[in-house]
FIRO-191738 format. One line per field, with one value per residue: residue number from 1; residue in three letters; x, y, z of N, C-alpha, C, CB in turn. Coordinates in steps of 0.05 Angstrom, whole numbers, always signed. Glycine has a CB too. Layout:
REM residues N
k: NUM|... .
r: ala|... .
nxx: X|... .
nyy: Y|... .
nzz: Z|... .
caxx: X|... .
cayy: Y|... .
cazz: Z|... .
cxx: X|... .
cyy: Y|... .
czz: Z|... .
cbxx: X|... .
cbyy: Y|... .
cbzz: Z|... .
This chain:
REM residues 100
k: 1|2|3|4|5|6|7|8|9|10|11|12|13|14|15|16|17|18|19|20|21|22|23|24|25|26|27|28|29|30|31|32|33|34|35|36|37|38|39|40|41|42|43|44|45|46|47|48|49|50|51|52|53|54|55|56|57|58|59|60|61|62|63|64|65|66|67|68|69|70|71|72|73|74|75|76|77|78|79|80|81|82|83|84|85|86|87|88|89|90|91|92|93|94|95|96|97|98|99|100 .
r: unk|unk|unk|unk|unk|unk|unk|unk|unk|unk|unk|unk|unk|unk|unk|unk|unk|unk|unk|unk|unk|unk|unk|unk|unk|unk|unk|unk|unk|unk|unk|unk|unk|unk|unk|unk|unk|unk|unk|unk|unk|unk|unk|unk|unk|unk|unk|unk|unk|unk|unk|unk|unk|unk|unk|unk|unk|unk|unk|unk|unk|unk|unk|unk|unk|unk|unk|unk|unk|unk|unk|unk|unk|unk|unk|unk|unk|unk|unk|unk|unk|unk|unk|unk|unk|unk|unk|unk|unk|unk|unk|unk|unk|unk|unk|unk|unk|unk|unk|unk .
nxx: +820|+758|+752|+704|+637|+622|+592|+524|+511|+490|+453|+470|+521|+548|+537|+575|+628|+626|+630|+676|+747|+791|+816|+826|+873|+881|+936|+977|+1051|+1115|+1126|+1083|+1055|+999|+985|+964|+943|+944|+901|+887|+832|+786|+719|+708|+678|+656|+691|+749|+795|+868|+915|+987|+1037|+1100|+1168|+1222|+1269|+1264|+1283|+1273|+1212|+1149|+1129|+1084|+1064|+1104|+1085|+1029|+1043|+1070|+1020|+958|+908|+876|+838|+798|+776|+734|+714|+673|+670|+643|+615|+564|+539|+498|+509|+559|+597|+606|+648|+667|+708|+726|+778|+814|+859|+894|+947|+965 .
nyy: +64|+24|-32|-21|-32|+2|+72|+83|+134|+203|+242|+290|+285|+247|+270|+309|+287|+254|+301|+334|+346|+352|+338|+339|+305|+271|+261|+216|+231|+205|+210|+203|+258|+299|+304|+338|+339|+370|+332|+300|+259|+200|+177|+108|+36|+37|+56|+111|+135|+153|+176|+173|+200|+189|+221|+250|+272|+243|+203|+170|+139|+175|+227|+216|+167|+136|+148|+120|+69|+62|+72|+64|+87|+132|+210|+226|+294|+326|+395|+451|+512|+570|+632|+643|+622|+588|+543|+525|+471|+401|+340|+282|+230|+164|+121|+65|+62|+25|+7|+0 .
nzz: +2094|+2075|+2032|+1990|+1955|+1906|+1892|+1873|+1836|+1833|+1775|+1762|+1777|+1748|+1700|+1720|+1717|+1669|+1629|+1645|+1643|+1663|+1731|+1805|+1834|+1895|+1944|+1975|+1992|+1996|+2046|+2069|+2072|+2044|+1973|+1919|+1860|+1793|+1746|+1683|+1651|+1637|+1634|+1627|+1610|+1659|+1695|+1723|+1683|+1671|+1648|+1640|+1613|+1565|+1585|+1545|+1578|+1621|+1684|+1716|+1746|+1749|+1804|+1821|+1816|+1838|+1899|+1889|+1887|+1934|+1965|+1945|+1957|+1938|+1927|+1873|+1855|+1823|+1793|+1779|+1764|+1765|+1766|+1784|+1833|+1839|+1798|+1819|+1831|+1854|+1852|+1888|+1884|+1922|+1928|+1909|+1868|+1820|+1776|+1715 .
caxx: +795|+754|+742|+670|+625|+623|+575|+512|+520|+465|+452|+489|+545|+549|+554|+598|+648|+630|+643|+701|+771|+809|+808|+852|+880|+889|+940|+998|+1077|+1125|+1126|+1056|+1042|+979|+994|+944|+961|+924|+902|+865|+819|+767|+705|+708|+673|+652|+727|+761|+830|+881|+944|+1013|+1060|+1133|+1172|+1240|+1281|+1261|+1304|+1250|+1183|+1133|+1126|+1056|+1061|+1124|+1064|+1021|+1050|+1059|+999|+948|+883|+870|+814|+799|+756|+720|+695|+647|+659|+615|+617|+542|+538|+480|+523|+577|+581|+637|+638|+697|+706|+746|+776|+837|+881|+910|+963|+956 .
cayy: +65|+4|-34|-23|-32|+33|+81|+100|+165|+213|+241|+298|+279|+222|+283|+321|+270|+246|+319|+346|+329|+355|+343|+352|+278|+280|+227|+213|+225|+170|+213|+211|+282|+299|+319|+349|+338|+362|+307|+290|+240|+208|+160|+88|+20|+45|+70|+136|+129|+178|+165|+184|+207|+185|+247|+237|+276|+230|+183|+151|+135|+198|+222|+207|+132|+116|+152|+108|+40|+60|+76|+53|+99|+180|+220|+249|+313|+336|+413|+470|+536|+591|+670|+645|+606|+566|+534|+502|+436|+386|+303|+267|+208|+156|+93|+50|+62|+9|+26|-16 .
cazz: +2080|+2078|+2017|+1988|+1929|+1881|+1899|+1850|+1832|+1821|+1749|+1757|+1790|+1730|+1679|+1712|+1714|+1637|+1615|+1652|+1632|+1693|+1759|+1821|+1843|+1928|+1952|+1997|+1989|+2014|+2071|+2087|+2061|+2029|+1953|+1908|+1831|+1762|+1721|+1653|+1654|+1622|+1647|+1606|+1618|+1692|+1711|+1711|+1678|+1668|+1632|+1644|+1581|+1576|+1584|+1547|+1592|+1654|+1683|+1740|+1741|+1758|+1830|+1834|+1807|+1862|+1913|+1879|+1883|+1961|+1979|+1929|+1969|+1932|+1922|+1861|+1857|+1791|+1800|+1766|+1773|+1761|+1785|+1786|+1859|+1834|+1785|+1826|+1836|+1855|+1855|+1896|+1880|+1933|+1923|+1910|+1848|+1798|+1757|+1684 .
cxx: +787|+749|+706|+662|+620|+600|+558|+515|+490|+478|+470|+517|+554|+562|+570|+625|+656|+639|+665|+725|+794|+797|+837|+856|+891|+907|+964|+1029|+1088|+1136|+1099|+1036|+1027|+994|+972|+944|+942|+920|+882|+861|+798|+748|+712|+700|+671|+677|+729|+788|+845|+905|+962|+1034|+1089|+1142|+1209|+1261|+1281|+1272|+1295|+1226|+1178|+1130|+1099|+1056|+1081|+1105|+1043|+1021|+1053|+1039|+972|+916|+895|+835|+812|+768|+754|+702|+687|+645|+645|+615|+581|+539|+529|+491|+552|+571|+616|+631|+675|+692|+733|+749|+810|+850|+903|+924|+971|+981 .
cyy: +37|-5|-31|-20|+2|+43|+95|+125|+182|+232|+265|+307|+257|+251|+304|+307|+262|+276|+331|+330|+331|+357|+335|+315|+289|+252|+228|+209|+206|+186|+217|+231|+285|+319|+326|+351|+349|+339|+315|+267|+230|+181|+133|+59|+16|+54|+96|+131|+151|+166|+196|+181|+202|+209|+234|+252|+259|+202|+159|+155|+169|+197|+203|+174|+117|+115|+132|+85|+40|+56|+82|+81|+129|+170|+231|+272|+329|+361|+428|+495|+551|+616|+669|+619|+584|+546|+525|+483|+422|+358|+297|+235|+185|+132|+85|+55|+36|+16|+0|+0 .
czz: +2072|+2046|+2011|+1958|+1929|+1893|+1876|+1850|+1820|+1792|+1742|+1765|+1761|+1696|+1681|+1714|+1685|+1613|+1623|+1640|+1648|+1718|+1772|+1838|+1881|+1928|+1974|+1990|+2002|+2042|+2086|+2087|+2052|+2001|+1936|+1876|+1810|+1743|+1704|+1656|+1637|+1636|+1626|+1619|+1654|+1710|+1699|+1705|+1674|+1661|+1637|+1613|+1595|+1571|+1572|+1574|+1616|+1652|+1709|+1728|+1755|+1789|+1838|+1826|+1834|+1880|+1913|+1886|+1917|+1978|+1967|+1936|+1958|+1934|+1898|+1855|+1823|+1802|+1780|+1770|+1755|+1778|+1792|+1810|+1857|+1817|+1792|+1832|+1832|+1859|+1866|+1891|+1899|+1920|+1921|+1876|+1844|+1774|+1736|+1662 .
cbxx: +796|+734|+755|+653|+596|+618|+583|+486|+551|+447|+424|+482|+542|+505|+542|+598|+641|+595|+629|+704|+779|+827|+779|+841|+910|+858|+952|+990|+1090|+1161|+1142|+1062|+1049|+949|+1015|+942|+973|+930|+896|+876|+812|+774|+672|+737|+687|+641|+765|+759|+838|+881|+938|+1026|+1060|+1154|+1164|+1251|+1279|+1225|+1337|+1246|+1166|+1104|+1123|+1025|+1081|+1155|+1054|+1026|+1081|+1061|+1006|+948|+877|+884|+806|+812|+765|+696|+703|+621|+678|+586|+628|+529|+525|+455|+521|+592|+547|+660|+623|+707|+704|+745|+757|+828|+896|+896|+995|+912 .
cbyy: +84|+2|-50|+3|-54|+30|+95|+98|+167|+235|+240|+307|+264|+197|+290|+344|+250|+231|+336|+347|+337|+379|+323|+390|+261|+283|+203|+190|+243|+145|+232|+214|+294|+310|+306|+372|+304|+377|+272|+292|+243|+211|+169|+87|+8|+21|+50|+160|+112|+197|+156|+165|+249|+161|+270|+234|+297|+227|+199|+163|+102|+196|+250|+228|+123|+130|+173|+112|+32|+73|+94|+15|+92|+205|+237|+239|+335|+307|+428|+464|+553|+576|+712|+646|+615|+576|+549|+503|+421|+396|+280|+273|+209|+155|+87|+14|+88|-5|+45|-5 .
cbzz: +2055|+2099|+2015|+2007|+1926|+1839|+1920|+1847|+1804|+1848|+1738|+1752|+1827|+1727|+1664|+1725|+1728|+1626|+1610|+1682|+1603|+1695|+1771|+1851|+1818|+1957|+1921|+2014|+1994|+1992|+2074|+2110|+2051|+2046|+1940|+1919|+1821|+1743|+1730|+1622|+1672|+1587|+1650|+1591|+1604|+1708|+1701|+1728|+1652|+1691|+1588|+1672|+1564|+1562|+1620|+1518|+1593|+1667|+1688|+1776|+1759|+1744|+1843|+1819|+1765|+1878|+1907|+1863|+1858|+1967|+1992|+1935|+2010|+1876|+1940|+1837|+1884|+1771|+1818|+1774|+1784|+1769|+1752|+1758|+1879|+1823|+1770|+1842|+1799|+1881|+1809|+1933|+1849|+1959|+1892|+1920|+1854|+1789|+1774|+1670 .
């Protein structure tokens, strides 16, 4: 996936990103696998961030951060359901992941 400048976002693609708080992270195991993860998120100074909690029982880093540090390129997807059709709505968002 090529690098590229951010893409404007129409207005409500902008709030369903600024109101949701989960969405489904897409990315790649260190075997290449596509993995699909839940996260919490939140928009801030034009980024989406999402934080990782230390867990005490754990004695490595998180799968998805080793994934991560491999292979830097997800997707993540922010959706909308609704038993009312007219009222779905989904925003993906691609790009490169930095881990801070």
């Amino acid at each position: 996936m090529p690098d590229s400048e951010p893409t404007e976002l129409v207005a409500w693609a902008n709030e369903l990103l600024e109101s949701a708080r989960v969405a489904r992270l897409g990315l790649l195991d260190e075997q290449g696998a596509p993995r699909v993860l839940p996260v919490t998120f939140a928009v801030a100074e034009g980024r989406i961030w999402s934080a990782i909690d230390q867990k005490p029982k754990r004695t490595e880093e998180p799968a998805r951060l080793r994934f991560l540090r491999r292979d830097p390129r997800a997707a993540l997807t922010v959706d909308r359901y609704s038993d009312d059709w007219d009222q779905l709505a989904w925003v993906q968002v691609l790009g490169r992941v930095s881990i801070v």
